[in-house]
DSSP file (Angstrom, degrees, kcal/mol; ACC not computed):
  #  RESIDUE AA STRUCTURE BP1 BP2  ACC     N-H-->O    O-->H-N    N-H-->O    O-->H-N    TCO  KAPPA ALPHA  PHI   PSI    X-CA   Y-CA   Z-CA
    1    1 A X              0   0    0      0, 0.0     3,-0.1     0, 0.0     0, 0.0   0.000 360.0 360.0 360.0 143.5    7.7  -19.9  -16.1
    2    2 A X        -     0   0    0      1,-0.1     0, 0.0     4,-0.0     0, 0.0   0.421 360.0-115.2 -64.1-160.8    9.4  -17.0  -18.1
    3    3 A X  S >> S+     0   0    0      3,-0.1     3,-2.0     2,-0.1     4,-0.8   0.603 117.7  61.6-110.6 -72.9   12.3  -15.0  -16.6
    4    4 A X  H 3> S+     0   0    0      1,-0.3     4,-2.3     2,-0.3     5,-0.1   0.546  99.8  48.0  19.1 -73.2   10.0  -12.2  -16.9
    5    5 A X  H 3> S+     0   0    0      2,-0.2     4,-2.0     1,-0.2    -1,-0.3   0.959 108.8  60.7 -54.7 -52.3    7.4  -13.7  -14.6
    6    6 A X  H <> S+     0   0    0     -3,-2.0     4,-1.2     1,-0.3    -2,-0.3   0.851 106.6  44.4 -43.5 -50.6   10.4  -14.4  -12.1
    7    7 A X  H  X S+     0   0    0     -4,-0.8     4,-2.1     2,-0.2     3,-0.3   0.896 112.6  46.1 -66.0 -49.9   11.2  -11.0  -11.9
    8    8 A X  H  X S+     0   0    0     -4,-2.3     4,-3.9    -5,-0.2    -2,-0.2   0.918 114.9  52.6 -65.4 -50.3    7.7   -9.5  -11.5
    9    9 A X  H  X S+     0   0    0     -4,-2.0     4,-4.7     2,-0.2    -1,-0.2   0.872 114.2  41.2 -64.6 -58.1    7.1  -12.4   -8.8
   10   10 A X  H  X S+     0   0    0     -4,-1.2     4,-2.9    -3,-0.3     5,-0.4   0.945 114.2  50.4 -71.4 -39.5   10.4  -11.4   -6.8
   11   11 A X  H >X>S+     0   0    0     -4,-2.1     4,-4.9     1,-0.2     3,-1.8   0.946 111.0  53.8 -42.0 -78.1    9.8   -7.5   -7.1
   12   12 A X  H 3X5S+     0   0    0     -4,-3.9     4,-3.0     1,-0.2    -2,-0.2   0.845 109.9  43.9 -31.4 -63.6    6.3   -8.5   -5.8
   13   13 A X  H 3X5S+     0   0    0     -4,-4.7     4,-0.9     1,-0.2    -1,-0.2   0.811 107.2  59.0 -79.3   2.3    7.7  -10.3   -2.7
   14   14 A X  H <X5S+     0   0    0     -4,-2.9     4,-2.2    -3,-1.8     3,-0.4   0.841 109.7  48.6 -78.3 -33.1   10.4   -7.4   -1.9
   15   15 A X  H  X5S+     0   0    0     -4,-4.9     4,-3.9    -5,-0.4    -2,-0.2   0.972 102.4  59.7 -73.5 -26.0    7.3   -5.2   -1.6
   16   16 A X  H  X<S+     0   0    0     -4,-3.0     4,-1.1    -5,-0.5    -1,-0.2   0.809 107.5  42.6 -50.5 -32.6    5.9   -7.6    0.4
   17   17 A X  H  X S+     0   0    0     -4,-0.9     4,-1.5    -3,-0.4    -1,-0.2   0.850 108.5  62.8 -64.1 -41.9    8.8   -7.2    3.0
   18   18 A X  H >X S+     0   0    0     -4,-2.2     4,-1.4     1,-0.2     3,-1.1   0.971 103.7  45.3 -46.0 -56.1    8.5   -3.8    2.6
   19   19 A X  H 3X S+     0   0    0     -4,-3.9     4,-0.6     1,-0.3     3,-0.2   0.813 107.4  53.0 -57.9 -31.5    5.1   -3.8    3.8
   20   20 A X  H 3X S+     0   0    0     -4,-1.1     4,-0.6     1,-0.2    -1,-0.3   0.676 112.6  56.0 -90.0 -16.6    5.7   -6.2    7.0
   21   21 A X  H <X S+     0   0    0     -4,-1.5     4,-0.5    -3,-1.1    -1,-0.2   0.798 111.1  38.0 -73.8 -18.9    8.3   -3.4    7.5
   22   22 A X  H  X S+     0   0    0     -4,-1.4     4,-1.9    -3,-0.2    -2,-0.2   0.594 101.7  69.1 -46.1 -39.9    6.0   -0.7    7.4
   23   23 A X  H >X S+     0   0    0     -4,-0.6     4,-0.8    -5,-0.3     3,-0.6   0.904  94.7  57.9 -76.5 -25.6    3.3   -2.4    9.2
   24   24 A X  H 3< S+     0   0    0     -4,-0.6    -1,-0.2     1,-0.3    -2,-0.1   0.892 106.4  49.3 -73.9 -16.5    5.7   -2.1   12.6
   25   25 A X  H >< S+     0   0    0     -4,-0.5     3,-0.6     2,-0.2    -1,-0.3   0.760 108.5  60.5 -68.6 -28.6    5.7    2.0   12.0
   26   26 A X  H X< S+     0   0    0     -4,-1.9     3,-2.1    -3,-0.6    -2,-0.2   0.940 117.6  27.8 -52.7 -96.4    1.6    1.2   11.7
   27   27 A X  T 3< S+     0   0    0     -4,-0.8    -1,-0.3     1,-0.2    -2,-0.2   0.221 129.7  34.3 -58.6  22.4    1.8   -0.1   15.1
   28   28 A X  T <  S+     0   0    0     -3,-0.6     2,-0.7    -5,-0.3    -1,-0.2  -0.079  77.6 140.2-154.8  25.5    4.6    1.7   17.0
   29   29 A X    <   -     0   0    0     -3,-2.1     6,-0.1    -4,-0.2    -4,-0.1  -0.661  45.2-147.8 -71.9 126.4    4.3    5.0   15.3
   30   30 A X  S    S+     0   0    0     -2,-0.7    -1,-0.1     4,-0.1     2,-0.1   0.898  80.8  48.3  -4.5 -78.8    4.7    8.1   17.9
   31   31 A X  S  > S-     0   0    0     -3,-0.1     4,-1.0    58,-0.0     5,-0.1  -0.438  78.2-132.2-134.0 134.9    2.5   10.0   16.3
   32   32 A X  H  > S+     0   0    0      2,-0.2     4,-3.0     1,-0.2     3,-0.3   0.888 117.4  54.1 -62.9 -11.9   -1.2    9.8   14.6
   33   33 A X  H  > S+     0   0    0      1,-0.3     4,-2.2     2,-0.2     3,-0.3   0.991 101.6  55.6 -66.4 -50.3    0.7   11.4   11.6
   34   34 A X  H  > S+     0   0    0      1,-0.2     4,-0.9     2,-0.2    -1,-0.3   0.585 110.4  44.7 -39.9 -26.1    3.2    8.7   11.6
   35   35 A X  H  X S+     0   0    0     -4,-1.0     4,-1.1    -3,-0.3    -1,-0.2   0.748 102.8  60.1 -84.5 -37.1    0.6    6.2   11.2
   36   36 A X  H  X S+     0   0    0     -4,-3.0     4,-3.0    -3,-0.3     5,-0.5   0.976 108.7  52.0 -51.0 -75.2   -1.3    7.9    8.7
   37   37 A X  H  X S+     0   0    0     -4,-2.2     4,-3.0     1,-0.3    -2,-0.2   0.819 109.5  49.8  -1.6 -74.9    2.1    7.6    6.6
   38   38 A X  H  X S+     0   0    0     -4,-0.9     4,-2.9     1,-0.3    -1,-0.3   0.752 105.2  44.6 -62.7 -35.2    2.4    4.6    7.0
   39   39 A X  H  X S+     0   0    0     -4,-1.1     4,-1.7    -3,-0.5    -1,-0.3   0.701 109.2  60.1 -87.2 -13.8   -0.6    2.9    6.3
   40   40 A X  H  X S+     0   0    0     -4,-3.0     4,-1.6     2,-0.2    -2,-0.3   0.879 109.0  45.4 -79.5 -42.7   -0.8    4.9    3.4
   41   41 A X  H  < S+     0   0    0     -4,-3.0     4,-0.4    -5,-0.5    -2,-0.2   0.828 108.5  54.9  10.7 -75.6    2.7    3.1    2.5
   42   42 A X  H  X S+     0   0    0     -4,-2.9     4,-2.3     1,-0.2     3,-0.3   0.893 116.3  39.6 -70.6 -45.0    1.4   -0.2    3.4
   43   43 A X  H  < S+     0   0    0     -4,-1.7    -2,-0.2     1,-0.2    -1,-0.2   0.963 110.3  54.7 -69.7 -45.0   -1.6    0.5    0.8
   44   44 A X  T  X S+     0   0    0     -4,-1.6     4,-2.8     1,-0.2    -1,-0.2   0.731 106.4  53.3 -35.1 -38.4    0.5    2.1   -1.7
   45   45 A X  H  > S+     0   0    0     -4,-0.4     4,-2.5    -3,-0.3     5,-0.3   0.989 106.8  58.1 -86.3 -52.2    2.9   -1.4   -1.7
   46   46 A X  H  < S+     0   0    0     -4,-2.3    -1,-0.3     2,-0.2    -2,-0.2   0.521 100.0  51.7 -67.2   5.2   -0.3   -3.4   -2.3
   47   47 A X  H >> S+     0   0    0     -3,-0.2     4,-2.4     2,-0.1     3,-1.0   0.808 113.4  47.9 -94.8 -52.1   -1.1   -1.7   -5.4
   48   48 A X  H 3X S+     0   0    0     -4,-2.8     4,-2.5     1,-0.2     5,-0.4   0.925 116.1  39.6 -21.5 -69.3    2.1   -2.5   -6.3
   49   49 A X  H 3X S+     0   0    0     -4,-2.5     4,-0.6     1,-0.2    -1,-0.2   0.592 113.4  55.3 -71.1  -6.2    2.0   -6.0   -5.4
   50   50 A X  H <> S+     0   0    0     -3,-1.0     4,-2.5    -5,-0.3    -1,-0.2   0.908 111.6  43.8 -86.7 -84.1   -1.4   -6.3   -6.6
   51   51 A X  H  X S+     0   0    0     -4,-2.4     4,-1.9    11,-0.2    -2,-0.2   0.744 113.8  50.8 -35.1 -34.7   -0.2   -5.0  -10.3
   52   52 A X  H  X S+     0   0    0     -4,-2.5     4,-2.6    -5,-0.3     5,-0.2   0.927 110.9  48.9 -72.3 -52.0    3.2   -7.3  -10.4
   53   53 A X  H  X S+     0   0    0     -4,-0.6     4,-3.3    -5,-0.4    -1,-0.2   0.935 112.6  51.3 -63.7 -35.4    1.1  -10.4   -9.5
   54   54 A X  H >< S+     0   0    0     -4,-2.5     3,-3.8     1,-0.2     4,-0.2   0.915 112.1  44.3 -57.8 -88.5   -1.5   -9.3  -12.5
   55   55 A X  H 3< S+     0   0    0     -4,-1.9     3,-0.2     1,-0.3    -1,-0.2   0.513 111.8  54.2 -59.0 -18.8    0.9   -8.9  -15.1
   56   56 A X  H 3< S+     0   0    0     -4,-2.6    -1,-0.3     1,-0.2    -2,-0.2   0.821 116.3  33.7 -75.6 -25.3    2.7  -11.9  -14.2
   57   57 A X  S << S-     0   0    0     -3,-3.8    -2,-0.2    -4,-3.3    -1,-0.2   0.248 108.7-124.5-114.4  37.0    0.2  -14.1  -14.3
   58   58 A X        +     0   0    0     -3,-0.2     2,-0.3    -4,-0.2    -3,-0.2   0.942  61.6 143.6  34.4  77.0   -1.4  -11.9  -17.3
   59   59 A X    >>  -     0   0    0      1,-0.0     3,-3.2     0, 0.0     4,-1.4  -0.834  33.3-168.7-131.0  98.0   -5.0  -11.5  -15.2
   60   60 A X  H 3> S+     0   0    0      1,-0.3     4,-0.8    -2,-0.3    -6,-0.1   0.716  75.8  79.6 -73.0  -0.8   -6.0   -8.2  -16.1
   61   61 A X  H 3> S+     0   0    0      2,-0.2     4,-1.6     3,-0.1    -1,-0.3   0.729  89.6  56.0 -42.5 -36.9   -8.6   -8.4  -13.3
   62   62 A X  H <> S+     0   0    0     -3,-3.2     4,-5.0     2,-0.2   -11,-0.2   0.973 106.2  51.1 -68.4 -45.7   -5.8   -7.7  -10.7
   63   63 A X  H >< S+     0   0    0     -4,-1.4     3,-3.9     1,-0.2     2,-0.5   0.670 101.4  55.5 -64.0 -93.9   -5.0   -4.8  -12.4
   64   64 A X  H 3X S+     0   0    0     -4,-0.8     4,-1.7     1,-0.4    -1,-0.2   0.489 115.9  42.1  30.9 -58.8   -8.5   -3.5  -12.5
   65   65 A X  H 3X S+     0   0    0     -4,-1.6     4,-1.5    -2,-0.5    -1,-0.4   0.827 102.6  63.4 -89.9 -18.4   -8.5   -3.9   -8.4
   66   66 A X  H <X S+     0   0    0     -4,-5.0     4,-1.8    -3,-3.9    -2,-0.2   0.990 106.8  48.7 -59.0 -49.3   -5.3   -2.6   -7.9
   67   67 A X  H >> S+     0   0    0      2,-0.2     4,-1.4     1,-0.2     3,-1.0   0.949 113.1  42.7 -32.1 -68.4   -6.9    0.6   -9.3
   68   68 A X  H 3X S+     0   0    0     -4,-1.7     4,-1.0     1,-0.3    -1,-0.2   0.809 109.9  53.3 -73.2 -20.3   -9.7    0.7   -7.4
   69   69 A X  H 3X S+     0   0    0     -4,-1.5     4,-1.3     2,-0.2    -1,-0.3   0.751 106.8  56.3 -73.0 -31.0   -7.9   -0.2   -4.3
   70   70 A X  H XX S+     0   0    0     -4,-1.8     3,-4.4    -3,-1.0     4,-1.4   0.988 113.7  43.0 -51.4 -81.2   -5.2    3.1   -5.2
   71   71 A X  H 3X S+     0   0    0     -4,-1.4     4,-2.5     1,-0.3    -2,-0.2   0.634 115.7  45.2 -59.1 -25.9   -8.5    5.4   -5.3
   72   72 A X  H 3X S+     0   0    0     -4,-1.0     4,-3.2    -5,-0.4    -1,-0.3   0.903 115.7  52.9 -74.3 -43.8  -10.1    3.6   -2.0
   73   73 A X  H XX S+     0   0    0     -3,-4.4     4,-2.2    -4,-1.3     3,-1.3   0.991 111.9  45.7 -65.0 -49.0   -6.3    4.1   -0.5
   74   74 A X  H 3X S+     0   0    0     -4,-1.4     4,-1.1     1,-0.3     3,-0.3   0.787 104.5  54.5 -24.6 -66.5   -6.4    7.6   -1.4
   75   75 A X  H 3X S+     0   0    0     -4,-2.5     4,-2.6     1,-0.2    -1,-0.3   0.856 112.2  50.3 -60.2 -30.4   -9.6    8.6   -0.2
   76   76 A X  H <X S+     0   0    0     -4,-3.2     4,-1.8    -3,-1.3     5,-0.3   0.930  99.4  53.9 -68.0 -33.4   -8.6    7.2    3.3
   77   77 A X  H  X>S+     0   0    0     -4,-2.2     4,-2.8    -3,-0.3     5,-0.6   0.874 115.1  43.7 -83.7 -16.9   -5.8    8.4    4.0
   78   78 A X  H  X5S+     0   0    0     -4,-1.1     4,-1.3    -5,-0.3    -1,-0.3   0.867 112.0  54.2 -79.6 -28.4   -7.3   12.0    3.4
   79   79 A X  H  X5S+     0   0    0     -4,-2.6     4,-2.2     1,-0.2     5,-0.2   0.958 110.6  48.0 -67.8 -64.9  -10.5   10.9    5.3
   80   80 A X  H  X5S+     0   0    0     -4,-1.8     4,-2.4    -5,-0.3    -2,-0.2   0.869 111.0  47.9 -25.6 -58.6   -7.8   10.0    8.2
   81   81 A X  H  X5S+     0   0    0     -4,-2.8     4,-2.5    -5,-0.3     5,-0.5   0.926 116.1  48.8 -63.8 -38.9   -5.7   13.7    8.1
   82   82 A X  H  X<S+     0   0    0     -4,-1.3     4,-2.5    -5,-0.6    -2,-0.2   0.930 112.5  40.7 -80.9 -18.9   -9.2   15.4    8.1
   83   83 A X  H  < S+     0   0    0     -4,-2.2     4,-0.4     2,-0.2    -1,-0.2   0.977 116.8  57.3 -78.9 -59.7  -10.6   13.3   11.2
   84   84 A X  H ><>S+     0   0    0     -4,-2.4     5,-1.2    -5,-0.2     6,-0.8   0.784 109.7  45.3  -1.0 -59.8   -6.5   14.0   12.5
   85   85 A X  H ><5S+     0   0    0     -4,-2.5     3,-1.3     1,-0.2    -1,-0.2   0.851 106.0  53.3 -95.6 -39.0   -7.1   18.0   12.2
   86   86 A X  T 3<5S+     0   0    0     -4,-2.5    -1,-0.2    -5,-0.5    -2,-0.1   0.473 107.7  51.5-114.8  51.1  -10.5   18.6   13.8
   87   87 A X  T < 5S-     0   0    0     -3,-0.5    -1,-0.2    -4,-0.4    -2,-0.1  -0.432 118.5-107.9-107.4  30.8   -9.7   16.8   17.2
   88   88 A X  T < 5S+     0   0    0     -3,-1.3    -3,-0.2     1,-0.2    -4,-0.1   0.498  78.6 134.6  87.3 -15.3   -6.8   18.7   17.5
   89   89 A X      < +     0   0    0     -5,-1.2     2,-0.4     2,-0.1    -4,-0.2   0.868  65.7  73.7 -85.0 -51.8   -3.7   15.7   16.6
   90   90 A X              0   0    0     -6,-0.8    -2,-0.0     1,-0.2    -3,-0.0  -0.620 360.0 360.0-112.1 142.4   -1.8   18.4   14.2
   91   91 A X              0   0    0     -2,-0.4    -1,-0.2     0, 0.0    -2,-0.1   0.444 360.0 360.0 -32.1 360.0    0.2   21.4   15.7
């Protein structure tokens, strides 16, 4: 293994920490908003971790689902604020 790869590999598992720190605002958020945030966070860090693992082990497949997993996170978290706003959840 390169140094290159090493680095992509440790980046990848500091977003991985990130995310199991994330996940505990998932569960113990206040607030539906807070949760919303978060999980949009948590998805965000797996496109990340998704892309670092492709390009380290040059599978351009990963990238290719990291993509489509961005656009999936996206649309939820907007389907999520709009289910949020008409039962009432934001001020």
């Amino acid at each position: 293994m390169s140094l290159v790869t090493d680095v992509l590999l440790t980046g990848a598992s500091a977003f991985i920490l990130l995310s199991l720190v994330a996940l505990y605002r998932v569960v113990d958020g206040p607030t539906m908003q807070d949760r919303v945030i978060a999980v949009n966070a948590v998805g965000t860090n797996i496109v990340v971790i998704l892309a670092l693992v492709g390009a380290a082990t040059d599978t351009p497949a990963a990238l290719d689902v990291a993509i489509v997993y961005a656009l999936l996170n996206f649309l939820m978290s907007i389907a999520i604020s709009k289910f949020t706003v008409e039962r009432g959840g934001v001020l």
